[in-house]
C-alpha positions in Angstrom: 8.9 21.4 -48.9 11.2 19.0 -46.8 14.6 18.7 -47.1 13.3 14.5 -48.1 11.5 16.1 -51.3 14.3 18.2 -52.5 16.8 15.1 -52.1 14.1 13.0 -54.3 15.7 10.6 -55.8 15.0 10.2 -60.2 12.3 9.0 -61.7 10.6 7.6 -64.8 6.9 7.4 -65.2 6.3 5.2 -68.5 3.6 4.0 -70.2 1.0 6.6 -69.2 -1.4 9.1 -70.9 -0.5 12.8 -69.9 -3.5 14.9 -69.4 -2.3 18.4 -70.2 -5.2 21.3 -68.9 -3.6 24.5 -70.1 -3.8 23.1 -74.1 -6.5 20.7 -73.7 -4.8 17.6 -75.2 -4.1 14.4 -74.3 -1.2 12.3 -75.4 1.0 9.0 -74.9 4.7 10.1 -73.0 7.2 8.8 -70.4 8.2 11.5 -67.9 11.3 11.6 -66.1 11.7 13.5 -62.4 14.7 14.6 -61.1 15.8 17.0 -58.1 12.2 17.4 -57.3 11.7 18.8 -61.0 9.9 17.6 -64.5 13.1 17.2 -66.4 11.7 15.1 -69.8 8.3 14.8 -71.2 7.6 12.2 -74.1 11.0 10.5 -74.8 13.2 10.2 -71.9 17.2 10.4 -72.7 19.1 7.0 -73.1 21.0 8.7 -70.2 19.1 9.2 -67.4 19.3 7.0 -64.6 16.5 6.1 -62.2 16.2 4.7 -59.0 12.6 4.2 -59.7 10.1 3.5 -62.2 6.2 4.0 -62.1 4.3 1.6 -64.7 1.9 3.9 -65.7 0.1 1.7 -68.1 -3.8 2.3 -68.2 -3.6 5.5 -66.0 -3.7 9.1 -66.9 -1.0 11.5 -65.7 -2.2 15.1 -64.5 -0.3 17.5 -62.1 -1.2 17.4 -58.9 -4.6 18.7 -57.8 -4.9 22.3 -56.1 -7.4 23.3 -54.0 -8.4 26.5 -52.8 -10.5 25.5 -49.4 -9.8 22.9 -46.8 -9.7 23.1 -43.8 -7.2 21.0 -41.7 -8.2 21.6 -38.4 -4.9 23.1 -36.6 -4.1 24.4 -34.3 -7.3 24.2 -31.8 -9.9 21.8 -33.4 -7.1 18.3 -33.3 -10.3 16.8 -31.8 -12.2 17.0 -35.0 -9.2 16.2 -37.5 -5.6 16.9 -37.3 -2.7 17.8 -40.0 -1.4 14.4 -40.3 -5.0 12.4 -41.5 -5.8 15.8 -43.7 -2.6 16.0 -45.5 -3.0 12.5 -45.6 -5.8 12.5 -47.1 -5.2 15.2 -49.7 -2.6 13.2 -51.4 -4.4 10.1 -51.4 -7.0 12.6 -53.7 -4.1 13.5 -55.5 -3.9 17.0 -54.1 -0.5 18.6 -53.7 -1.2 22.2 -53.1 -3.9 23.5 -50.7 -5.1 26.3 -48.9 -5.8 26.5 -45.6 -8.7 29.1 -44.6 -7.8 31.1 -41.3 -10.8 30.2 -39.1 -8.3 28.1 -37.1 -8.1 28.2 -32.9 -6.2 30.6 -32.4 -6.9 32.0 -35.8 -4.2 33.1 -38.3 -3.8 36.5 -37.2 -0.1 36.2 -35.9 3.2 35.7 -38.2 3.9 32.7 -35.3 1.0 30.4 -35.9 1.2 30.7 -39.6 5.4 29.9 -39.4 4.2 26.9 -37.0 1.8 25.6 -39.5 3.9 26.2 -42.6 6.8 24.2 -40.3 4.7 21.4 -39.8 3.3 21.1 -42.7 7.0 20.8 -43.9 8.1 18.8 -41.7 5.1 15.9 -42.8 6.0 16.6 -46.5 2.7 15.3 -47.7 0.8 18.6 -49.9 2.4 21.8 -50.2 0.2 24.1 -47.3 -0.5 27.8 -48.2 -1.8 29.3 -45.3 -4.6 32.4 -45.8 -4.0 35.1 -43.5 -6.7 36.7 -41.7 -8.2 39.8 -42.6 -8.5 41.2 -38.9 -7.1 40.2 -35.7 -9.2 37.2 -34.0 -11.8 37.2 -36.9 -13.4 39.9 -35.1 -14.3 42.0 -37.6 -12.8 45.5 -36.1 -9.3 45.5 -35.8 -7.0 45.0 -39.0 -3.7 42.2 -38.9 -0.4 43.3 -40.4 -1.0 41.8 -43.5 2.6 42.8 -44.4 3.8 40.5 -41.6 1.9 38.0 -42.2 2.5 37.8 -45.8 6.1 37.2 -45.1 5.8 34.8 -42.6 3.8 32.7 -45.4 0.3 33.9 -46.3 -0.5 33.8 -49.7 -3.9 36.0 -49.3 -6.4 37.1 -46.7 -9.4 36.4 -45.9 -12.1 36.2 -43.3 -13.5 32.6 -43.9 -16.8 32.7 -42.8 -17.0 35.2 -40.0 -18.8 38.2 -41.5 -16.9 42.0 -41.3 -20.3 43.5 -40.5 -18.8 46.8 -40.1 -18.1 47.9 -44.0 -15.8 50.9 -43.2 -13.5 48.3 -41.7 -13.8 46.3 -45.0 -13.4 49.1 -47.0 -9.7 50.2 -44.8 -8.7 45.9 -45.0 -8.9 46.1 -48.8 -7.1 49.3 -49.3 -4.4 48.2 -47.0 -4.5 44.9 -49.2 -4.6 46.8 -52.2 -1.5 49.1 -51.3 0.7 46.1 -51.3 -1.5 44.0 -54.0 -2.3 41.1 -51.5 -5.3 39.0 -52.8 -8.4 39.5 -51.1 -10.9 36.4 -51.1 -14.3 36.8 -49.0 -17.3 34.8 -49.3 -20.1 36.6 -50.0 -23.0 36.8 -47.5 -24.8 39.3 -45.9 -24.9 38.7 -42.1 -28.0 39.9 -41.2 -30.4 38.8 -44.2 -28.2 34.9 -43.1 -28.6 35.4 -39.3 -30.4 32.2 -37.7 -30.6 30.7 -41.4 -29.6 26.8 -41.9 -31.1 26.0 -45.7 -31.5 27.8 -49.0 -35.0 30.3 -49.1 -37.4 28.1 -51.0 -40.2 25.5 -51.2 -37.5 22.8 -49.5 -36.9 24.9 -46.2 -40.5 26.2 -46.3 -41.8 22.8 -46.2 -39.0 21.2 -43.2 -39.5 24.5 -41.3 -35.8 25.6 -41.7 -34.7 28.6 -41.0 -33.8 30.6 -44.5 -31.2 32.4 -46.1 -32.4 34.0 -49.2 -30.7 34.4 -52.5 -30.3 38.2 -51.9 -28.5 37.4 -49.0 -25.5 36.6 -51.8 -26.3 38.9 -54.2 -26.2 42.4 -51.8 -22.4 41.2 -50.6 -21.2 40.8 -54.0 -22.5 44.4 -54.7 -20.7 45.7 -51.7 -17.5 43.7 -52.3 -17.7 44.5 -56.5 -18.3 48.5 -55.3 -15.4 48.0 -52.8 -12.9 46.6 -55.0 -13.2 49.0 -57.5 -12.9 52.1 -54.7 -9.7 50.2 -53.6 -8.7 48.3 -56.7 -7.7 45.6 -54.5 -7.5 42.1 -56.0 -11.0 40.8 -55.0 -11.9 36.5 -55.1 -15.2 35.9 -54.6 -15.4 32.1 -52.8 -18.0 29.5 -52.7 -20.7 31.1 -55.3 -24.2 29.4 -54.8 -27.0 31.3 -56.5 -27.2 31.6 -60.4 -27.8 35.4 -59.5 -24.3 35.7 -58.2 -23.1 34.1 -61.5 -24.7 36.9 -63.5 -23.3 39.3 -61.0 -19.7 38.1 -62.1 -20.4 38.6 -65.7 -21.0 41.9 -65.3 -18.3 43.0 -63.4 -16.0 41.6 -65.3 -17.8 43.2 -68.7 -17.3 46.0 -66.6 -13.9 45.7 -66.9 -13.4 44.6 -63.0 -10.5 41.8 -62.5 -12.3 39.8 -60.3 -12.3 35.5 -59.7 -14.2 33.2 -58.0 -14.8 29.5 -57.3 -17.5 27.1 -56.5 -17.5 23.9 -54.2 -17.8 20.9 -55.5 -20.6 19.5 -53.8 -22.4 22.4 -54.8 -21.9 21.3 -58.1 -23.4 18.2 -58.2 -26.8 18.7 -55.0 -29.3 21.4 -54.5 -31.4 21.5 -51.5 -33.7 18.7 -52.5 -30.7 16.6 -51.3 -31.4 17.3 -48.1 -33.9 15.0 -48.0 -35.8 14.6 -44.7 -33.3 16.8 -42.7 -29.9 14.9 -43.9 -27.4 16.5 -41.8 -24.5 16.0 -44.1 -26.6 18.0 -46.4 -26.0 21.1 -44.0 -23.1 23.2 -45.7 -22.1 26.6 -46.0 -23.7 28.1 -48.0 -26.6 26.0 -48.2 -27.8 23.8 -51.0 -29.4 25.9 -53.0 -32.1 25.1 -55.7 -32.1 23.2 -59.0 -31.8 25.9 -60.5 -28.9 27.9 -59.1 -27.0 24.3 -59.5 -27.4 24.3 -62.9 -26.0 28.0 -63.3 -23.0 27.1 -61.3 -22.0 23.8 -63.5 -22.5 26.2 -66.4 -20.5 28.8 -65.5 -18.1 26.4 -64.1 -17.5 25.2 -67.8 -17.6 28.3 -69.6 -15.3 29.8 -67.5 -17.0 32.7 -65.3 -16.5 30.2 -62.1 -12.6 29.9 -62.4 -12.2 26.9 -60.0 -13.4 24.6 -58.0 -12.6 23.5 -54.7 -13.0 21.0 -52.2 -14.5 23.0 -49.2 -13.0 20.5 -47.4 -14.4 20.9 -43.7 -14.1 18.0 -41.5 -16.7 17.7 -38.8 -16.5 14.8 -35.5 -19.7 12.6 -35.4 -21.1 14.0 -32.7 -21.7 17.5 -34.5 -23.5 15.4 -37.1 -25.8 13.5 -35.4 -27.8 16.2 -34.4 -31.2 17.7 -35.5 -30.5 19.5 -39.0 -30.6 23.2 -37.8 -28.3 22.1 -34.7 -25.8 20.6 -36.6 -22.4 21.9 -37.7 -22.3 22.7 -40.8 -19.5 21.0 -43.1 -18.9 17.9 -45.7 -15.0 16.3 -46.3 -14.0 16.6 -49.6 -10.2 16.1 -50.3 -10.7 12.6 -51.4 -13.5 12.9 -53.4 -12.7 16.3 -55.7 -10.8 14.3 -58.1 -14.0 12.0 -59.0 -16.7 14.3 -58.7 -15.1 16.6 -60.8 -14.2 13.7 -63.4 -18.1 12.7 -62.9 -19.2 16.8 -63.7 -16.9 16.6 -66.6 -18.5 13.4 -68.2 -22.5 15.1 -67.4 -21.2 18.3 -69.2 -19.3 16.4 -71.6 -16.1 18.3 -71.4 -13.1 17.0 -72.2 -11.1 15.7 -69.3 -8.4 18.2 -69.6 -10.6 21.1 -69.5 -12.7 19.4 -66.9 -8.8 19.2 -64.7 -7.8 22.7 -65.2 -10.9 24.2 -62.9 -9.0 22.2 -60.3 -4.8 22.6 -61.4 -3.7 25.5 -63.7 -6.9 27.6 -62.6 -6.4 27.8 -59.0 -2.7 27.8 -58.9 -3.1 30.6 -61.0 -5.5 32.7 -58.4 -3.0 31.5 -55.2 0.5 32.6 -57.4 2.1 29.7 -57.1 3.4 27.5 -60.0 1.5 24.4 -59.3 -1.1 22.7 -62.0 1.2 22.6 -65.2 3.3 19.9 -66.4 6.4 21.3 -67.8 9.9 21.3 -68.4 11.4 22.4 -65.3 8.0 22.6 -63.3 7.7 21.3 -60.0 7.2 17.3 -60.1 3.8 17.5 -58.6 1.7 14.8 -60.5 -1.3 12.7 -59.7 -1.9 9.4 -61.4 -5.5 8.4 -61.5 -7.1 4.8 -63.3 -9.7 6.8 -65.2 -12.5 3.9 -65.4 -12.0 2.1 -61.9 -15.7 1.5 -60.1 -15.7 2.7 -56.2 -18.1 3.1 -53.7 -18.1 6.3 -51.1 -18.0 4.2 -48.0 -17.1 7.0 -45.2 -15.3 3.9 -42.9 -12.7 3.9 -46.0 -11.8 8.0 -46.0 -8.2 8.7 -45.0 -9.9 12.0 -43.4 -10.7 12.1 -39.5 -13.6 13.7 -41.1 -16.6 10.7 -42.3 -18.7 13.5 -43.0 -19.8 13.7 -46.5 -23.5 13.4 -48.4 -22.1 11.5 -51.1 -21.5 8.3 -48.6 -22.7 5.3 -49.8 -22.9 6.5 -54.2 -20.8 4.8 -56.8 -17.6 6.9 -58.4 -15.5 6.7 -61.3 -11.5 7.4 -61.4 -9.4 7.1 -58.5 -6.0 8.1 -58.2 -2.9 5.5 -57.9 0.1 7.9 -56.9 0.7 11.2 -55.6 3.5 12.5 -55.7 4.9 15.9 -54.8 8.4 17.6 -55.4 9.6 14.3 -57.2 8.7 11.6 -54.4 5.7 9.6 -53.9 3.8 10.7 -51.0 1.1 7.9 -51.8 0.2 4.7 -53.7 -2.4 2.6 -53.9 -1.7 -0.5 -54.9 1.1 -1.9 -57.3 3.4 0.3 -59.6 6.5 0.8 -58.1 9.5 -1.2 -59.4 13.0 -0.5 -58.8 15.2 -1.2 -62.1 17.8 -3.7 -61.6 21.6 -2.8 -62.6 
C-alpha cells in the first residue's frame, strides 16, 4: 500500500473478542499493531507504546474481509461509480483485499492500465486492489495477452469476466500458456450460445413473466469443457459464480477425481432464487440469474461443507438509469461490498455455523485462491482487521450505501452485524462512530 500505511503509527485494540477462521475459535485478547504488522495477540507487553487505542468492548475482531469479485468501475465506466466511492465503500464493509475483474474500458489487457490502477489504488490507500488480468486482448476472445507481462505489472490471475471465449481452441492455447507459468485461471462458466438472448433462470418463474431463458445446462456443459481443459493443460482452473446445484455435483467429482480445482458463489445467490424477482424486479437481474429454490439450497450447502470455497461479493455497481428499465432491458448487476459482511453473518446463523467458519468463506479461503496473505490473524501478519458489533439492528436503505452504486435487491430488509473499523496495514481506513482514543502521557 501507501507509503501513509507503512508509516502506521502503533496500536492497541483492547477489550474485544477475536474471531479466528482458520481454527474455528473464539476468544477474549488485546492486539497490538505496529509498522503495519500484528505484533501481539492476547496480552500486549508492558512496553509497547501506542499512539492509539481502539475500545473494542462488545465487538468482535476478524481480519479484514477479501473478496474475490467487484467491480470498481475504472477506467471507462466513472459515470456509473468510480475508485474513490468503491474502495470507499469496501472498507466501510470491512473489506481490505479485493479483486478487480478485467471487463474494465479499456479492458485489462495492457501492463499500463493495470500499473495505473494498482497506482491509484495506492495512492487512495483504502483496500489492497488485485487486479485480474485478461485472458485475451480486448476481451475478444481470439487473440491471447502476455500474461507474463501482465503478471508482473500486478495481475494476480486471468480471466475473461463475462465475455464468453466461444472459440475453445483459443481457450484450450490461454490455459496452456497459463499453465506453463502456473498463473491461475478463473472463468465463469456459461455456455454462450445455450445463454444467448437469456435474462432469468429456465423454469416455471421465467416461463410465467415471458423471460427469455438460460437453462441449467447452459452451466453444466462449460464446466465439462473447462474440467476436460484443465486437466489437458493442468492449468490451475477457478470456477466463479456457481448457480445450479448440478454444477455443485460437477465440482465433487472433479475433485474425487483427483482435479485441483476451486470455486466460489455470490452472495446474493446465496440467500434469493428466481422467485425473488417478483413481478419483474430489476435489481433481481444478475449474472447468472437467480436460479430456483432448489439450486439455492445446493449452493448454501456446499458453501458450508466446503465444495464452494468462498464467497464473494459480485460487487457490480449499476447508474439508475440502467435500472429503471423493463427487466430483460436492464443491466444486469447488484452492489455488494457493504453488505457481504451481514449477509454472510445472516447465512451463517440459518445454517447454524459457527461464526468463525461462517468468516473463513470470506478471509482465509479466498486469500488463499488469490496467493496473498490476507484473512489470518497472526504474529507478524499484515494488520488488516475488521471490527464488526455482532447484534446491531440495520436497515438496507440504498440512500445510506457508501457505493455510487444504489443498486441492490436487498434494499429496504433488516440486517444484523455491522462493522465499526476497518483498518488495513495498521491504520484505520474507516470508523463508524466512537472508539478511537488517544492515551494521554
Amino acid at each position: 500500500m501507501s507509503a501513509a500505511i507503512v508509516r502506521a503509527k502503533p496500536v492497541v485494540i483492547r477489550g474485544g473478542t477475536v474471531v479466528d477462521p482458520v481454527d474455528d475459535r473464539e476468544y477474549a485478547a488485546d492486539i497490538a499493531l505496529e509498522d503495519g504488522l500484528i505484533s501481539a495477540i492476547g496480552t500486549v507487553p508492558d512496553r509497547f507504546r501506542s499512539a492509539r487505542t481502539i475500545d473494542a468492548r462488545g465487538l468482535l475482531i476478524a481480519p479484514g474481509l477479501v473478496d474475490l469479485a467487484a467491480r470498481l468501475r475504472e477506467p471507462g465506466y466513472e459515470y456509473k461509480a468510480t475508485l474513490e466511492s468503491e474502495l470507499a465503500a469496501a472498507v466501510a464493509g470491512g473489506v481490505t483485499s479485493l479483486a478487480c475483474p478485467p471487463d474494465t474500458d479499456p479492458p485489462l489487457d495492457e501492463p499500463g492500465l493495470v500499473e495505473m490502477l494498482k497506482y491509484r489504488a495506492q495512492t487512495l490507500a483504502l483496500s489492497r486492489v488485485y487486479p485480474v488480468g485478461a485472458l485475451t486482448q480486448a476481451l475478444a476472445g481470439e487473440r491471447i495477452t502476455e500474461m507474463a507481462e501482465l503478471n508482473e505489472a500486478g495481475c494476480i490471475a486471468f480471466s475473461h469476466a463475462d465475455h464468453p471465449v466461444t472459440d475453445t481452441r483459443v481457450l484450450l492455447r490461454t490455459m496452456l500458456y497459463a499453465a506453463s507459468f502456473d498463473f491461475p485461471v478463473w472463468l465463469r462458466p456459461q455456455d454462450p450460445h445455450l445463454a444467448r438472448g437469456g435474462v432469468a433462470h429456465g423454469g416455471e418463474v421465467a416461463t410465467r413473466l415471458g423471460l427469455s431463458a438460460i437453462p441449467v445446462c447452459a452451466e453444466t456443459i462449460a464446466i465439462d469443457t473447462l474440467v476436460t481443459l484443465a486437466r489437458v493443460t493442468g492449468a490451475r482452473v477457478h470456477l466463479c459464480r456457481l448457480s445450479t446445484a448440478e454444477g455443485v455435483a460437477q465440482v465433487r467429482a472433479a475433485r474425487a477425481g483427483g482435479l485441483a480445482i476451486t470455486c466460489d458463489v455470490a452472495i446474493h445467490h446465496v440467500h434469493l432464487c428466481d422467485r425473488d424477482i417478483g413481478y419483474f424486479d430489476a435489481q433481481s437481474h444478475l449474472v447468472p440469474p437467480l436460479r430456483s429454490v432448489r439450486d439455492r439450497d445446493a449452493l448454501r450447502a456446499a458453501l458450508a461443507d466446503g465444495t464452494i470455497d468462498a464467497v464473494c461479493s459480485d460487487h457490480t455497481p449499476v447508474d439508475d438509469d440502467a435500472k429503471q428499465l423493463p427487466f430483460a432491458q436492464s443491466e444486469p448487476g447488484a452492489t455488494g461490498l457493504e453488505l457481504l459482511l451481514p449477509l454472510t453473518l445472516k447465512w451463517a446463523t440459518e445454517m447454524s455455523l459457527s461464526r468463525a467458519r461462517a468468516l473463513s468463506r470470506i478471509t482465509c479461503a479466498p486469500a488463499r485462491i488469490l496467493g496473498v496473505p490476507a484473512g489470518r490473524l497472526t504474529l507478524g501478519a499484515p494488520a488488516d482487521l475488521c471490527l464488526f458489533d455482532p447484534i446491531e439492528d440495520w436497515v438496507v436503505s440504498p440512500q445510506t450505501l457508501v457505493s455510487q452504486g444504489k443498486n441492490t435487491p436487498f434494499a429496504g430488509l433488516p440486517m444484523v452485524g455491522r462493522v465499526r473499523h476497518t483498518i488495513v496495514g495498521g491504520e484505520a481506513v474507516f470508523s463508524r462512530g466512537a472508539g478511537w482514543s488517544i492515551p494521554t502521557t
